[in-house]
N, C-alpha and C positions, 0 to 999 in steps of 0.2 A: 504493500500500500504506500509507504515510503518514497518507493522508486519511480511508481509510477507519479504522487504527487511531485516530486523533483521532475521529470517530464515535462508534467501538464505545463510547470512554473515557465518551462525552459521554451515550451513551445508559444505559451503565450508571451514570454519576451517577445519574441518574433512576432509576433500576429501584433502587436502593441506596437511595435515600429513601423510596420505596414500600413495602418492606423494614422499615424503620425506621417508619416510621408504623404498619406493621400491627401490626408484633411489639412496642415496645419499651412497657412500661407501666410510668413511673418514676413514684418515689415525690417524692410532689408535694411541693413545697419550698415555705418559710417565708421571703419577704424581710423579715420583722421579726425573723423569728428568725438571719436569714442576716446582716443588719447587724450586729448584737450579736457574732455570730461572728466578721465583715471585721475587727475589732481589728488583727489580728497583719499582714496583708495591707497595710494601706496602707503599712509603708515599703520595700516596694518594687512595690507596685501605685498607691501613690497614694490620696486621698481620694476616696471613694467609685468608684477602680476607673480615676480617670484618673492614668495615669504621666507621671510626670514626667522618667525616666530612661528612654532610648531603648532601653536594653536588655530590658528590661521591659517584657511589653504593657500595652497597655491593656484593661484587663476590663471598663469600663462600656458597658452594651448589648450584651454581649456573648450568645447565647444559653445558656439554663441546660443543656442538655443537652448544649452540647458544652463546656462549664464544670465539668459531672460526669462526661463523660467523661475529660477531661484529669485532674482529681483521683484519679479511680480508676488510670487509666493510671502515676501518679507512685509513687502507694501502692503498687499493685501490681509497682513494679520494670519497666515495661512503655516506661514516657519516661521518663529520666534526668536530674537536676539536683541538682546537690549543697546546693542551698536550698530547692527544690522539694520534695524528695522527704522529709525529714523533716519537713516541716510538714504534709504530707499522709497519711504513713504514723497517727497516730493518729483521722482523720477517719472518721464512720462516714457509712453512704448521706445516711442524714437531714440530716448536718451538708455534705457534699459538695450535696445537692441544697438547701438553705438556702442556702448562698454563691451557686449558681448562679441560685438566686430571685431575691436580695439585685442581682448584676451586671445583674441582665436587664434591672431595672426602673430604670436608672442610665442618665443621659447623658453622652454625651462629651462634654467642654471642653479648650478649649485646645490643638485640634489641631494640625499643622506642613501646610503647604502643600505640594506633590509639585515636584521638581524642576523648571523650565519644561523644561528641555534633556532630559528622561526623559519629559513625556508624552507624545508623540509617539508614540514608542514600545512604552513602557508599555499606555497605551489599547487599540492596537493587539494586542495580545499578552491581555489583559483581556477586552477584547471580541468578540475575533476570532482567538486562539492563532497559531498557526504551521502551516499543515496543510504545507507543504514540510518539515517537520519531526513531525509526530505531534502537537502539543501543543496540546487540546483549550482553546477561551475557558478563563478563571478564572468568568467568571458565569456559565454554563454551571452549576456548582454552588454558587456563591457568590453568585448573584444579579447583577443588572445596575448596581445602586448599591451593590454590596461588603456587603448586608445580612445575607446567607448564609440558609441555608434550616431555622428555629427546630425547628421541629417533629423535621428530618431529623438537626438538633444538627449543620448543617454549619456553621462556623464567620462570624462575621460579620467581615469584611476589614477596611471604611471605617473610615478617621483610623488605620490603626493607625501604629506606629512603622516608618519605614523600615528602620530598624537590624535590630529582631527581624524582621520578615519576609523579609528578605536572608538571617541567620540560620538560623531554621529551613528554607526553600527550598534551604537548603546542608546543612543537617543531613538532609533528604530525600534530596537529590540521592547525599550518601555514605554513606546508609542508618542513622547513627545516631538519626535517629529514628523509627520503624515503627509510629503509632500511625494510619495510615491503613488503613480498611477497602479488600482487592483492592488494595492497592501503588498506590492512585491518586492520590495525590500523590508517592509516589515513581519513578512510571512517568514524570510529566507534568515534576518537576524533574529526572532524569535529561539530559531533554533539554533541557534550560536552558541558554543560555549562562552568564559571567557578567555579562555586560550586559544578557543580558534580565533576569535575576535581580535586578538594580539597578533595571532600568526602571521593574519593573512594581509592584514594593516603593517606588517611589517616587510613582508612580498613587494605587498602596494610599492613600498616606498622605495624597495631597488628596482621596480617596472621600468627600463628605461626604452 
């Protein structure tokens, strides 16, 4: 029963992206206009989107569509953060889909390497979940090298910070935060250990 829910999960990534490709026609964003905008962002995203403080992702490369959705999500009262959420609440689409422009087109530097003693495991859980347990690969929706799937605005993983993806993976798993379409990341961290949860957050962070 397990196996086949890790399946179904894995199948409706897919069918969710398809979804998304057909329906979603955003308003096309400006990375010269979105740079100009990034001002207020780098002290605590870093120059040009790479963080420097582990609590903080990383945004460079990140795709723009799930860059605008996380902006509207904040504004909207939808994900919660008490620094987040009013630097976002006066952004309008144009300006939301400009920053998202502005990150896309940005590299990551200065990544952290993933713990030796975690990927192991990690990997394992990455590229091949837990089906004795329901929990569907992470590349499965997030690509095989953490790149995540642009178009579908699923999130890109590689180099992120261990700290925040530990983080949010636990703010899933206690449902504080609900910004996944169909509960599928909070189906898939539900059943997380917290070792797996360290593990594979620590994979993340060597994805290069």
């Amino acid at each position: 029963m397990k196996l086949k829910s890790m399946v179904l999960l894995t199948v409706l990534c897919g069918l969710q992206a398809g979804v998304v490709l057909a329906a979603e026609q955003p308003v096309a964003g400006s990375a010269e206009k979105g740079q100009a905008k990034s001002a207020p962002c780098v002290a605590c995203h870093g120059v040009n989107g790479n963080s420097v403080n582990p609590e903080w992702p990383n945004l460079a490369g990140q795709n723009e569509a799930y860059i605008r959705r996380q902006l509207a999500a904040f504004k909207n009262d939808q994900r919660q953060n008490p620094l987040m959420t009013p630097m976002a609440k006066p952004l309008s689409e144009e300006d939301m889909a400009d920053l998202g422009a502005f990150y896309a087109t940005q590299k990551l530097t200065g990544m952290l390497e993933a713990e030796p003693s975690k990927v192991a495991l990690g990997q394992k859980l990455f590229r091949g979940g837990d089906p004795a347990k329901g929990i569907p690969a992470c590349a499965a929706c997030h690509s095989p090298d953490g790149a995540g799937i642009a178009p579908a605005g699923y999130a890109q993983l590689k180099g992120q910070h261990a700290t925040y993806t530990i983080a949010q993976l636990k703010a899933y798993r206690s449902g504080t935060r609900q910004t996944d379409p169909n509960q599928m990341m909070r189906n898939v961290a539900a059943a997380l250990s917290d070792e797996q949860i360290d593990a594979v957050a620590s994979y993340i962070q060597g994805l290069r």
